[in-house]
Backbone as CSV, one residue per row, in Angstrom:
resi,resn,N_x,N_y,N_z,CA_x,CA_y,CA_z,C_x,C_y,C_z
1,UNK,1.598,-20.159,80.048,1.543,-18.709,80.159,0.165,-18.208,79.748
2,UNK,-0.310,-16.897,80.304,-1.728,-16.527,80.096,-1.725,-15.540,78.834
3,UNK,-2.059,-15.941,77.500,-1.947,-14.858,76.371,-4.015,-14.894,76.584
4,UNK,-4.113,-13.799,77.058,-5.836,-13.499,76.817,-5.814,-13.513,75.257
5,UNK,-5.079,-12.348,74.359,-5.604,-12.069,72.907,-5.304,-13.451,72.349
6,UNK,-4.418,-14.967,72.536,-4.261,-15.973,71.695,-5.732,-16.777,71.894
7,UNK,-6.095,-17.059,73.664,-7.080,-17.633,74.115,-8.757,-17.030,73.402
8,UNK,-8.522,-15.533,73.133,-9.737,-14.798,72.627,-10.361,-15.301,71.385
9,UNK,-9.017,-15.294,70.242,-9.087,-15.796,68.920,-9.404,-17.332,69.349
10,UNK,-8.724,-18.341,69.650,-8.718,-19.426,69.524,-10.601,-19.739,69.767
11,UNK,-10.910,-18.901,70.829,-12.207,-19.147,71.081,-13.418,-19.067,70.020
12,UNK,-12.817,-18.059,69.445,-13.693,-17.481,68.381,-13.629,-18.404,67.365
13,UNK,-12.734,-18.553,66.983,-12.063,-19.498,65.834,-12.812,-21.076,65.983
14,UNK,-12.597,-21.069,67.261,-13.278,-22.734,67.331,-14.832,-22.698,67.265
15,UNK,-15.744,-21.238,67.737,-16.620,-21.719,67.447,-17.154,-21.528,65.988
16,UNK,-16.243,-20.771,65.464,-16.553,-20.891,64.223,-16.833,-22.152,63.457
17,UNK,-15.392,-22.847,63.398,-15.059,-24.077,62.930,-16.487,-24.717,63.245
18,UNK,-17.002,-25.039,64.790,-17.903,-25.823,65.059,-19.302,-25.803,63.812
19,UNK,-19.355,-24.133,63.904,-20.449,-23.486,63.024,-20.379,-24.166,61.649
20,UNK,-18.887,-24.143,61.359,-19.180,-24.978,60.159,-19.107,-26.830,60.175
21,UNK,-19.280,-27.288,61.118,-19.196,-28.912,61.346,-20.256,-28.702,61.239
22,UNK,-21.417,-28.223,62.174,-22.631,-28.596,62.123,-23.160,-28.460,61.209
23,UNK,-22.784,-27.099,60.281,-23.539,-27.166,58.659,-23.157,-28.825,57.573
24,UNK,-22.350,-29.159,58.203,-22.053,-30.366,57.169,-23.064,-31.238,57.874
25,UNK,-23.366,-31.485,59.697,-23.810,-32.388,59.809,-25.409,-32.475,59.361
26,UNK,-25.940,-30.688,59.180,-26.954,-30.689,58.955,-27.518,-30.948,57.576
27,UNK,-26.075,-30.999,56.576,-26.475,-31.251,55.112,-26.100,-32.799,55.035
28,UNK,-25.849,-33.355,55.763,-26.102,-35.096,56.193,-27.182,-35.493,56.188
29,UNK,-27.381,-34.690,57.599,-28.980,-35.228,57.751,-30.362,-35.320,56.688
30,UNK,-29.937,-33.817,56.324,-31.242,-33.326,55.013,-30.888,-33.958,53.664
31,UNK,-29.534,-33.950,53.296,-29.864,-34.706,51.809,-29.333,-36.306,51.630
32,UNK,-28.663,-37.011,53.272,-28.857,-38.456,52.709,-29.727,-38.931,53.336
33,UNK,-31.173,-38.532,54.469,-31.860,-39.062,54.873,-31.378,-39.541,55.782
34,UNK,-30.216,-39.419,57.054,-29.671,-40.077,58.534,-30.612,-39.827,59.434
35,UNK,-30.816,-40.619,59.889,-31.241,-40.088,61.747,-30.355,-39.036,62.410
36,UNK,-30.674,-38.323,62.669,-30.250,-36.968,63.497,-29.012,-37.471,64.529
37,UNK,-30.015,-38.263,65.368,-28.880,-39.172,66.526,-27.657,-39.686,65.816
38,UNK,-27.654,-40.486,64.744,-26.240,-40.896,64.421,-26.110,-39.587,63.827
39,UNK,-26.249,-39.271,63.052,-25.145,-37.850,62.800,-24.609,-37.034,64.075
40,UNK,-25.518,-36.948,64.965,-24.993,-36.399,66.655,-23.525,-37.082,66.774
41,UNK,-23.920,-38.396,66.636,-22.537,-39.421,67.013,-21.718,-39.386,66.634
42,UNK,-21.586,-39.795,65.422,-20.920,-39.908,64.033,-20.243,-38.692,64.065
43,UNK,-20.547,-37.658,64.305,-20.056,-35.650,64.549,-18.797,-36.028,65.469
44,UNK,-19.440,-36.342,66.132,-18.853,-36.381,67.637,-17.456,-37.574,67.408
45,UNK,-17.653,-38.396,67.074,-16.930,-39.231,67.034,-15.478,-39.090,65.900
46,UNK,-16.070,-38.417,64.330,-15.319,-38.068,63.223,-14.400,-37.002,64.153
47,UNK,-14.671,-35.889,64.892,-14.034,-34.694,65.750,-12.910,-35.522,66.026
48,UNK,-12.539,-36.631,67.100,-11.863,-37.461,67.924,-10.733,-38.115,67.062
49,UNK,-11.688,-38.513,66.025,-11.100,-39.202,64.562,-9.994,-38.515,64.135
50,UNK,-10.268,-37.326,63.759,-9.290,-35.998,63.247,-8.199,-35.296,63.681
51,UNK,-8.734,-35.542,64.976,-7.073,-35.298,66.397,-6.107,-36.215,66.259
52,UNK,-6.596,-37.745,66.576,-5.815,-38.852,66.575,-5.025,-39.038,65.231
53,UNK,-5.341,-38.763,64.106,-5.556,-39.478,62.830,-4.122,-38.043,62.554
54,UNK,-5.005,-36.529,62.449,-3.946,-35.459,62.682,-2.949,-35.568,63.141
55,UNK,-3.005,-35.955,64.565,-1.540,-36.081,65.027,-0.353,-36.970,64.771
56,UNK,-0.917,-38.145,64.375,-0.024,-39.720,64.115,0.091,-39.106,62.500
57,UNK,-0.574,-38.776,62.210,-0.469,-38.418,59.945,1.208,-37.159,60.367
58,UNK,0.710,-36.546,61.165,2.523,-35.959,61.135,3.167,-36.435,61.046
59,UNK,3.184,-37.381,62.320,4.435,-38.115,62.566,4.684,-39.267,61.443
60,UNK,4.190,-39.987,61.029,4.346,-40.462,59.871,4.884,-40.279,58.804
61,UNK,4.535,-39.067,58.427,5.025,-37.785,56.904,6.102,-37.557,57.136
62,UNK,6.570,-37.720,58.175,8.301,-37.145,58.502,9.254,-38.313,58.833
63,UNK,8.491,-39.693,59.228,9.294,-40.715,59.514,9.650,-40.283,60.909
64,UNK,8.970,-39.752,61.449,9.804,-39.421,63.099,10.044,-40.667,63.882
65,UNK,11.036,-40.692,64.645,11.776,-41.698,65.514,11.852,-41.424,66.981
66,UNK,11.815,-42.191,67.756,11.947,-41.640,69.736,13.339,-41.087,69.713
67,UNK,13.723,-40.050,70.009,14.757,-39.581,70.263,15.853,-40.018,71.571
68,UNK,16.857,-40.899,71.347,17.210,-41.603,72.370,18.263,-40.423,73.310
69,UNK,17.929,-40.850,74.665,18.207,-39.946,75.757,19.806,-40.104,76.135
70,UNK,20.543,-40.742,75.484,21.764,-40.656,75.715,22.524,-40.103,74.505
71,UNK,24.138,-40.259,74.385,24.639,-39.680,73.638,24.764,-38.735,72.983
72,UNK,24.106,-38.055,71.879,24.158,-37.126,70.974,23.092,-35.918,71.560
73,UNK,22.382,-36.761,71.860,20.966,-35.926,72.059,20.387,-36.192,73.512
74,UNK,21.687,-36.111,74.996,21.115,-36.091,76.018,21.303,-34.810,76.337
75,UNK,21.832,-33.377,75.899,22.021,-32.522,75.901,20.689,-31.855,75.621
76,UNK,19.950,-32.290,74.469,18.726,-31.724,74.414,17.597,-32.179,75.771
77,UNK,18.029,-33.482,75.866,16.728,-33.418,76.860,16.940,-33.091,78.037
78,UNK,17.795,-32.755,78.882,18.320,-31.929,79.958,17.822,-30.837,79.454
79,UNK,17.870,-30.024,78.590,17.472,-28.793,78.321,15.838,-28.640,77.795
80,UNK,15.246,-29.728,77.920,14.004,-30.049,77.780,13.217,-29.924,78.925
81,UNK,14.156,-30.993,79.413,13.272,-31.211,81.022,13.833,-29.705,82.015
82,UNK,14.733,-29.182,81.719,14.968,-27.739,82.650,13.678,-27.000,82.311
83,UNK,13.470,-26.851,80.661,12.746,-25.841,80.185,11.419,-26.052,80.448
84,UNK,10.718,-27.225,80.918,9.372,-27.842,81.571,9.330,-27.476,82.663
85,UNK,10.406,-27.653,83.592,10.405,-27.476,85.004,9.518,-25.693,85.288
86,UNK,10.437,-25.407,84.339,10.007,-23.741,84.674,8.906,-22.842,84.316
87,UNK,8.367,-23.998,83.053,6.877,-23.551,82.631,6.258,-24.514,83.080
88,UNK,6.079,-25.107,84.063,5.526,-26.419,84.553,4.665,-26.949,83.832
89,UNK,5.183,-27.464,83.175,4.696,-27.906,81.372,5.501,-29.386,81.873
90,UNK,4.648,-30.647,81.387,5.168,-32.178,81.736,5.665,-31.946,80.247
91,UNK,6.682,-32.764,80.548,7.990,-32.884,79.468,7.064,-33.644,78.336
92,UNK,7.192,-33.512,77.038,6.610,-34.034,75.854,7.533,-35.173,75.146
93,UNK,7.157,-35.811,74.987,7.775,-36.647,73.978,8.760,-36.494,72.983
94,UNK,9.912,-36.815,73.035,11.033,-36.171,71.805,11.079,-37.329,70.656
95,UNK,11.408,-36.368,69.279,11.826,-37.464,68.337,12.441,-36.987,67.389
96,UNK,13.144,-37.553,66.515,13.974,-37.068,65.588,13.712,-37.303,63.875
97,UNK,13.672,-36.386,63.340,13.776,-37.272,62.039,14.499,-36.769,60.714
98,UNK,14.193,-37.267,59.720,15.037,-36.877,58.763,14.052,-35.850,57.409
99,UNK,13.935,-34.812,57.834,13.098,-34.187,57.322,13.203,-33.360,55.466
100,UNK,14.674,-33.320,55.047,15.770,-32.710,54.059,15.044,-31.276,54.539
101,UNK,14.889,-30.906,55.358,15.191,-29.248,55.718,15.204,-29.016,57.279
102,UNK,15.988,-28.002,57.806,15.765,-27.909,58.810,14.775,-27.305,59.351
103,UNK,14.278,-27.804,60.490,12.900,-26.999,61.164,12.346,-28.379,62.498
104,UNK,11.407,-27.827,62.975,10.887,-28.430,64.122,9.512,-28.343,63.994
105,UNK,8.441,-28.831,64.822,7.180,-29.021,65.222,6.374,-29.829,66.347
106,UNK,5.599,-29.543,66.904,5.244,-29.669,67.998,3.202,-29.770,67.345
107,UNK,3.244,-31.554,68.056,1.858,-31.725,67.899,1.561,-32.682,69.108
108,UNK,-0.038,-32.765,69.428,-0.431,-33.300,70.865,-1.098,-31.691,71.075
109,UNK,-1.762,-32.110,72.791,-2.226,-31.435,73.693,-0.831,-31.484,74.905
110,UNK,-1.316,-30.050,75.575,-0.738,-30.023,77.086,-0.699,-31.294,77.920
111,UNK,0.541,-31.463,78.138,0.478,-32.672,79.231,0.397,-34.435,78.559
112,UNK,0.472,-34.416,77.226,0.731,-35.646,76.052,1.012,-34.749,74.846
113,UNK,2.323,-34.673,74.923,2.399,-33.811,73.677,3.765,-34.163,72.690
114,UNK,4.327,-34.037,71.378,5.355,-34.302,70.906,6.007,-33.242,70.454
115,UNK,7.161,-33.371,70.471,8.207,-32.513,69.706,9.264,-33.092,68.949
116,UNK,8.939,-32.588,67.544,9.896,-33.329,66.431,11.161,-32.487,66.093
117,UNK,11.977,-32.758,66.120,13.326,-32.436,65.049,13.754,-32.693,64.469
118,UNK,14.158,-31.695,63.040,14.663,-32.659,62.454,16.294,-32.574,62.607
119,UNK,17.438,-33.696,61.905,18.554,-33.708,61.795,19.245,-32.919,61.144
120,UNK,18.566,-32.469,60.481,18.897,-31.335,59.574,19.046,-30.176,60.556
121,UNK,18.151,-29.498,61.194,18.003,-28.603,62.097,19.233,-28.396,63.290
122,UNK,19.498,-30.200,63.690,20.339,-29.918,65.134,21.510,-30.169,64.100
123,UNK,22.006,-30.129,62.929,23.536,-30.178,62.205,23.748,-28.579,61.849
124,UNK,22.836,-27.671,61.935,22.891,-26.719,62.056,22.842,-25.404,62.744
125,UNK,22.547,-25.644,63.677,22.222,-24.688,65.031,23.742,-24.892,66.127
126,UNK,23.701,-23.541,67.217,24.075,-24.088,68.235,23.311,-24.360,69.248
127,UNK,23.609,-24.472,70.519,22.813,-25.338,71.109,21.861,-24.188,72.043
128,UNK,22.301,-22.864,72.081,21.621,-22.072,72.271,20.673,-21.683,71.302
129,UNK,21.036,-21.798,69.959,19.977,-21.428,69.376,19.083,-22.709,69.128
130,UNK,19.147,-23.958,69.582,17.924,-24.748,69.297,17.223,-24.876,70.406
131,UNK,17.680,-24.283,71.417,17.157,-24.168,72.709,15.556,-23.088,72.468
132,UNK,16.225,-22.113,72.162,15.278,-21.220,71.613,14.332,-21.850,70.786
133,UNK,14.699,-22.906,69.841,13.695,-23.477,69.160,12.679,-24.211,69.760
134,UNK,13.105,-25.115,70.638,12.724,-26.422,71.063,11.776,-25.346,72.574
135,UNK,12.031,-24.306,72.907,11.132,-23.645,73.624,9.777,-22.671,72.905
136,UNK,10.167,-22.658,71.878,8.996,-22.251,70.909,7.860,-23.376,71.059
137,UNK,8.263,-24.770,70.471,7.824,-25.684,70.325,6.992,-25.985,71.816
138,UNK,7.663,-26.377,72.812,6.826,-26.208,73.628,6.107,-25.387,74.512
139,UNK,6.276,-23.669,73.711,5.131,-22.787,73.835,3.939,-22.985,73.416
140,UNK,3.707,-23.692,72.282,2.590,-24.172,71.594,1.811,-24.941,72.201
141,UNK,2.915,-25.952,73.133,2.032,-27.099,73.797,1.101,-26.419,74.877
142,UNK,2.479,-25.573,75.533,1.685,-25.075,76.688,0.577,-23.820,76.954
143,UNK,0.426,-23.479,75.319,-0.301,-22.487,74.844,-1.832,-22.947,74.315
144,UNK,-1.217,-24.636,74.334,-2.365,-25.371,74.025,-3.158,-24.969,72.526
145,UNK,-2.317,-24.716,71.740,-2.835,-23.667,70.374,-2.836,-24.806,69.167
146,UNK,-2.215,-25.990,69.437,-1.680,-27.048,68.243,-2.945,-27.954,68.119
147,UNK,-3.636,-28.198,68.860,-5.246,-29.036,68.643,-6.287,-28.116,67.989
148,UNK,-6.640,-26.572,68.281,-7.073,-25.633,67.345,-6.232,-25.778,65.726
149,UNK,-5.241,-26.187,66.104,-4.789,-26.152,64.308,-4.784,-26.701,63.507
150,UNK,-4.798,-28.775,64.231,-5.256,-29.851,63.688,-6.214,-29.704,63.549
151,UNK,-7.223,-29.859,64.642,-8.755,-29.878,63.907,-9.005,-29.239,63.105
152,UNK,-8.505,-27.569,63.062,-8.909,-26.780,62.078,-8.791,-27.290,60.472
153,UNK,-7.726,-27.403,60.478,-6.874,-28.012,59.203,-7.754,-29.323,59.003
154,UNK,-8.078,-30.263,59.488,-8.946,-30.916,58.975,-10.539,-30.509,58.785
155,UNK,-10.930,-29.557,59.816,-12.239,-29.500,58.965,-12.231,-28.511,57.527
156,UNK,-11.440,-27.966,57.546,-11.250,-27.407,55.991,-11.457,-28.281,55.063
157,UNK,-10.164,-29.102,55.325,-10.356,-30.296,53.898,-11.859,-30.990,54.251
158,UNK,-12.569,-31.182,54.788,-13.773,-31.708,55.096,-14.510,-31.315,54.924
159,UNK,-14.684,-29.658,55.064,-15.393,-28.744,53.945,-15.702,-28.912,52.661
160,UNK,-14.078,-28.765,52.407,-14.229,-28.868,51.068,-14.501,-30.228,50.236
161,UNK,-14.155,-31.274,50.809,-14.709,-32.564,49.883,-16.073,-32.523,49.785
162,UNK,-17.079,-32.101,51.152,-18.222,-32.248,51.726,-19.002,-31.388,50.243
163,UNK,-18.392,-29.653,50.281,-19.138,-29.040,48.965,-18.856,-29.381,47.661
164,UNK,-17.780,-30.161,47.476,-17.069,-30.627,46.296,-18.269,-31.688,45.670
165,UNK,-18.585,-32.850,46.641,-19.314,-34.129,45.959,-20.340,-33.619,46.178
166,UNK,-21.442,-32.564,46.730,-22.468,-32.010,46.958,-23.065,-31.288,45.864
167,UNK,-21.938,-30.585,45.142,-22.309,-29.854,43.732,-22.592,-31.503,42.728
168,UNK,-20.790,-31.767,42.807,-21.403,-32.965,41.740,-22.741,-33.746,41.474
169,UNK,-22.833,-34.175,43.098,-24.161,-35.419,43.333,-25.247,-34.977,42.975
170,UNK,-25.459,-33.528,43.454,-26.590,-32.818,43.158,-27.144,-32.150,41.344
171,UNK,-26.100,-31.905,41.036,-26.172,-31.025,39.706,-26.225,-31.760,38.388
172,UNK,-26.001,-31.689,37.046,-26.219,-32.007,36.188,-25.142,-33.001,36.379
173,UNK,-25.439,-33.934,35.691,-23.771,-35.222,35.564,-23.235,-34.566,34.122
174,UNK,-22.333,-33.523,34.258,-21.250,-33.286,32.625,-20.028,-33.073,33.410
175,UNK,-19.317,-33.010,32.590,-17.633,-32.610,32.851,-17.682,-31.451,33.618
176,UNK,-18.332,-30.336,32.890,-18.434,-29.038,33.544,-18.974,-29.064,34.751
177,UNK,-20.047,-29.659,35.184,-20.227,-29.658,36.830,-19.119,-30.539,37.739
178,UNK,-18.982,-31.421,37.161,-17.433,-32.029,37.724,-16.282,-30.982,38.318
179,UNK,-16.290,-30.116,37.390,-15.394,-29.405,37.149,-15.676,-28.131,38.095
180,UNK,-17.450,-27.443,38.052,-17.665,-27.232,38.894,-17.442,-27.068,40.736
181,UNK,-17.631,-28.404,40.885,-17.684,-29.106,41.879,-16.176,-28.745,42.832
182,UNK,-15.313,-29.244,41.977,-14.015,-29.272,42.260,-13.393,-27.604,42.570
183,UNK,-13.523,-26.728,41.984,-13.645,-25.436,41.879,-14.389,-25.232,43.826
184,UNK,-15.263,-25.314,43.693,-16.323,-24.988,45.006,-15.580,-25.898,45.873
185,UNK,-15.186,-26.601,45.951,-14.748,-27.152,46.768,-13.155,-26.303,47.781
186,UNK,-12.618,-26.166,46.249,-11.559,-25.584,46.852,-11.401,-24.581,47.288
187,UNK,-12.934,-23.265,46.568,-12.872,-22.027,47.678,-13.666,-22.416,48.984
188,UNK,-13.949,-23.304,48.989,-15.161,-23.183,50.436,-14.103,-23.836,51.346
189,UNK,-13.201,-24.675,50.717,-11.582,-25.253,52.026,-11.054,-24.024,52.487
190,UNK,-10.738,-23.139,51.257,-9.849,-21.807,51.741,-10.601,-20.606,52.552
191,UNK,-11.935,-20.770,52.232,-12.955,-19.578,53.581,-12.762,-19.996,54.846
192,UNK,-12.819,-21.346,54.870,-12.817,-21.945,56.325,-10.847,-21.831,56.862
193,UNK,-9.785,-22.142,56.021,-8.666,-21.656,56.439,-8.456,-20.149,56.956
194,UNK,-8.874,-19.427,55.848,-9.043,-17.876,56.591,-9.202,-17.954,57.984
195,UNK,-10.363,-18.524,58.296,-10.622,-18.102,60.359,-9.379,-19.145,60.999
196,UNK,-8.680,-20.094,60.233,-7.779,-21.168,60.710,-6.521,-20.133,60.917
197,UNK,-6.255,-19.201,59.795,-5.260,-18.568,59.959,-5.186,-17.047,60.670
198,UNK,-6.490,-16.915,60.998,-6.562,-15.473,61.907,-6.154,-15.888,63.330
199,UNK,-5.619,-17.496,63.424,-4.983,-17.697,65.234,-3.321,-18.563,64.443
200,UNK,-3.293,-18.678,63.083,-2.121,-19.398,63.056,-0.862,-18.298,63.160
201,UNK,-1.341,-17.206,62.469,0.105,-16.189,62.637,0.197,-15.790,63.961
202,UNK,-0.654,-15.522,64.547,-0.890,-15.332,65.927,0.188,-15.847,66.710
203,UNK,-0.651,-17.108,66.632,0.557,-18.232,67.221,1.686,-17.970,67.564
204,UNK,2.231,-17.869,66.050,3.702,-17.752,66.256,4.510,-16.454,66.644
205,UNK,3.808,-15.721,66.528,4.750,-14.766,67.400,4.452,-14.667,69.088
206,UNK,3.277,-15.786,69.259,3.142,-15.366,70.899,4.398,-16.351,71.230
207,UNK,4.058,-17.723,70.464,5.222,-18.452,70.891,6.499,-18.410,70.594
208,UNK,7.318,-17.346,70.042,8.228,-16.908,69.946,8.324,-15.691,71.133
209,UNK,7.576,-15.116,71.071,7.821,-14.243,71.980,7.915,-15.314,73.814
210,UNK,7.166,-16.466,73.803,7.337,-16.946,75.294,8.545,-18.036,75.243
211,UNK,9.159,-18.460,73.984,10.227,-18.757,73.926,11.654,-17.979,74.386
212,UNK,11.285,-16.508,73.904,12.625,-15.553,74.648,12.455,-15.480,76.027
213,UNK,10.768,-14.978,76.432,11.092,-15.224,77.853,11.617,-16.302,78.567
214,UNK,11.492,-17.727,78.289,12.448,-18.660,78.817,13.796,-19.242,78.786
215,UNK,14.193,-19.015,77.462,15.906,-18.662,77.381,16.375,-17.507,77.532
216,UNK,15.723,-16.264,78.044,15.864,-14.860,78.552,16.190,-13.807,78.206
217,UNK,16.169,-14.308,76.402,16.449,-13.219,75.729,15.736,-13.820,74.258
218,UNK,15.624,-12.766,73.035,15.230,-13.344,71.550,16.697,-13.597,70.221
219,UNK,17.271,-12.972,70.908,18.580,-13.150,69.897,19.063,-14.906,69.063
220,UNK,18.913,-15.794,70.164,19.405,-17.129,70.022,18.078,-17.911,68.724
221,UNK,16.686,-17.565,69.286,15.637,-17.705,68.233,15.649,-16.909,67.021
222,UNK,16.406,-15.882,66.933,16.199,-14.685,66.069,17.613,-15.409,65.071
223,UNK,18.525,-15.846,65.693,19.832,-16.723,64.301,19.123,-17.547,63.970
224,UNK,18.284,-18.654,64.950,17.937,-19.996,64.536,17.147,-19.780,63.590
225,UNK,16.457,-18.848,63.538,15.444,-18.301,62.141,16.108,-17.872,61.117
226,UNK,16.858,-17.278,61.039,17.698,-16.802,60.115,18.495,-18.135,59.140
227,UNK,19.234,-18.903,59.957,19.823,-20.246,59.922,18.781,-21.236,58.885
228,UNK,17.237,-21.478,59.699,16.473,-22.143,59.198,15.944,-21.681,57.926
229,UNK,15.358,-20.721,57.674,15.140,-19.914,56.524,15.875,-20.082,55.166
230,UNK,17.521,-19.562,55.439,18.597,-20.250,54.471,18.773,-21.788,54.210
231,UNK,19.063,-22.051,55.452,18.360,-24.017,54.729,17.925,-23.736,54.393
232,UNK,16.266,-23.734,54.620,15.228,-24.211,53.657,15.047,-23.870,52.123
233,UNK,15.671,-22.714,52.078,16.002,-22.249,50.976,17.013,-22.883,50.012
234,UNK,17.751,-23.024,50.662,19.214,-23.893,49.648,19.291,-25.382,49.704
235,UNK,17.732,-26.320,50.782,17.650,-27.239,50.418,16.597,-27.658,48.812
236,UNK,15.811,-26.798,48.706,15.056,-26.737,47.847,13.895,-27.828,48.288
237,UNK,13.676,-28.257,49.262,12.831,-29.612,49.343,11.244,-28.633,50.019
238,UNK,10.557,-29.489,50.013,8.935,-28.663,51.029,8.870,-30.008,51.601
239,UNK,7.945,-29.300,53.002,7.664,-30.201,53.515,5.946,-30.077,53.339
240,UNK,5.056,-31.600,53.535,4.051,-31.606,53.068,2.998,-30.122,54.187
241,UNK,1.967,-30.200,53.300,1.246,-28.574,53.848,0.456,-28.711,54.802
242,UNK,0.186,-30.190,55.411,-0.345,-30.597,56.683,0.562,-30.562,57.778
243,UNK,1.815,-30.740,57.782,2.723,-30.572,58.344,3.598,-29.352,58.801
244,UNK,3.541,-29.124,57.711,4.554,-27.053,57.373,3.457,-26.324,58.554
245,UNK,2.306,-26.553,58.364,1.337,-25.557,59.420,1.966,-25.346,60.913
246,UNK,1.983,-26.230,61.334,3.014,-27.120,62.604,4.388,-26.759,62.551
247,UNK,5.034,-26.759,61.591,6.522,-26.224,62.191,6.976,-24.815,62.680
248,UNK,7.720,-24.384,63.188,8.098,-22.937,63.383,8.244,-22.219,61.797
249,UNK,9.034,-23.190,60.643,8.979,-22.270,59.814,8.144,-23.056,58.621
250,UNK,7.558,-22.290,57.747,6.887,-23.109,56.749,5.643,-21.865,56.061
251,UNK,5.836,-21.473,54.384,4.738,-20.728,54.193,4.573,-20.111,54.185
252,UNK,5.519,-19.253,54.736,5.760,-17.627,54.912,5.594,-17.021,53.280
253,UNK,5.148,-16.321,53.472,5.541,-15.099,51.964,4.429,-15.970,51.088
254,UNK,3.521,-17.511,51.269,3.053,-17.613,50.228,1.496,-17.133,50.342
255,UNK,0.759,-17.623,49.134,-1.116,-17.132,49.572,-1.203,-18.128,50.444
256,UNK,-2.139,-17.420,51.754,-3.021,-18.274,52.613,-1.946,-18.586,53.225
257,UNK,-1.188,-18.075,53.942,0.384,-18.666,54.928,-0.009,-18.673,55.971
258,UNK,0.018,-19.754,56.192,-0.190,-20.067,57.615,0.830,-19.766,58.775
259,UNK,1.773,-18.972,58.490,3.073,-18.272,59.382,3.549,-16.792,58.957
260,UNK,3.591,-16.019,60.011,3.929,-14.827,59.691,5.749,-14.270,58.537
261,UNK,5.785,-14.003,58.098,6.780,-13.270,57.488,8.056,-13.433,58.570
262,UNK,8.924,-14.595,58.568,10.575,-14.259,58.960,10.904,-13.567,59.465
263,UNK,11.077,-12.393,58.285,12.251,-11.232,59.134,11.220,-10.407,60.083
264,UNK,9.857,-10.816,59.903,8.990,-9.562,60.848,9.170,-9.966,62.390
265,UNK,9.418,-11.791,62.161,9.480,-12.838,63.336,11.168,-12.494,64.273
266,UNK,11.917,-12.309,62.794,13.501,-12.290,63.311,13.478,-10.370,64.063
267,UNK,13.283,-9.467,63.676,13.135,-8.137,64.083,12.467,-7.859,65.435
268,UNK,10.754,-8.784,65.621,10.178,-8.413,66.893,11.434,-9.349,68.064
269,UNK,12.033,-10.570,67.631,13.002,-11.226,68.729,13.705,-10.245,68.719
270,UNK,14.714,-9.566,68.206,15.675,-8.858,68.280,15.377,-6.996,69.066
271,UNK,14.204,-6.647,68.814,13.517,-6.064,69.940,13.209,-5.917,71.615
272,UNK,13.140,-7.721,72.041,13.157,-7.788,73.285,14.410,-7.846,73.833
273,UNK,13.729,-7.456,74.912,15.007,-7.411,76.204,13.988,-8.368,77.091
């Protein structure tokens, strides 16, 4: 689907991000003495590093599994492959896992992409309302918005280690510049999240909102939120904060949330027609 204002930000956002890769590559070059050319490379290559490495580090953190196409869960992928057909979106990869809360996420690019669930999630929903979910999920893909969020998310932390050992290496050797160090580090991760999160709330309400248009209404996404929310709540568990970025729900209400506010999410569904 064509969101100009998601595509606008994302644009902006990435060249930001870039703006700040190259400042690291340029404080490579100048204070360990590299050749320019391998840092060119090395840039270029760490970028590639961070997608691959991003995307498989999800799936990992959750234990995700191939979601087998019969039995329990051939219901979902019929309703997978309908819901591709119509956003002519190539069907993504399914998998399941055991997450102790319910929720979903969707990582990859358009056209190689995954979608996780967890068990928790489909013991709780009906099948209309995970429909609604599992079309969120691959709004993202086809919104192409989930590789802006990995990379992003990693060059933050890359930021911040980068100014972290930069104070240390550079400055006096005491506890206090240590200490320093560590400090700077962690606001210069969270400046660079700021522009990460001026397209992450975004996100989610475009892809909620192109989720109703394909199950044809917001009501069915608007319980499943409601549903998920209370889990998560009465499981008491988190899921890790590389991950939570990526799910539909995760983060809401805290500093630096990388997801808009619930009920603002459950109210605009319940709005459309």
């Amino acid at each position: 689907m064509n969101h100009r204002g998601l595509q606008l930000r994302m644009a902006i956002v990435g060249t930001i991000l870039f703006a700040f890769y190259a400042v690291l590559a340029v404080v490579a070059w100048a204070a360990f003495n590299i050749p320019l050319s391998i840092v060119l490379v090395l840039s270029v290559l760490f970028v590639g590093f961070q997608y691959i490495v991003g995307k498989k580090m999800a799936i990992w953190s959750t234990g995700a599994k191939d979601m087998p196409e019969d039995g329990q869960y051939q219901r979902v992928h019929r309703s997978v492959e309908r819901m591709c057909d119509e956003m002519d979106l190539e069907k993504p990869r399914l998998m399941v896992a055991r997450m102790g809360v319910p929720n979903a996420f969707a990582t990859g690019r358009r056209g190689s992409g995954i979608v996780v669930v967890s068990e928790e999630l489909m013991a709780i929903l009906e099948h209309e309302e995970l429909e609604g979910v599992l079309a969120h999920e691959l709004a993202h893909l086809d919104n192409r918005d989930v590789v802006t969020m990995t990379i992003g998310n990693s060059i933050a932390s890359l930021v911040g280690i980068v100014v972290q050992w930069t104070v240390i290496l550079t400055g006096e050797r005491s506890i206090a510049n240590f200490f320093l160090g560590i400090v700077a580090g962690i606001v210069a991760q969270m400046v660079v999240m700021l522009f990460v999160m001026a397209i992450s709330r975004y996100r989610e309400y475009v892809a909620d909102s192109d989720a109703a248009d394909v199950i044809g209404r917001g009501e069915p996404l608007a319980r499943a939120l409601e549903k998920i929310s209370a889990g998560a709540d009465a499981s008491g568990n988190e899921i890790d904060d590389s991950v939570s970025a990526l799910c539909i729900f995760g983060g809401a209400g805290k500093f630096l949330s990388t997801h808009p506010p619930t009920e603002k999410r459950i109210a605009r569904l319940r709005e459309m027609r």
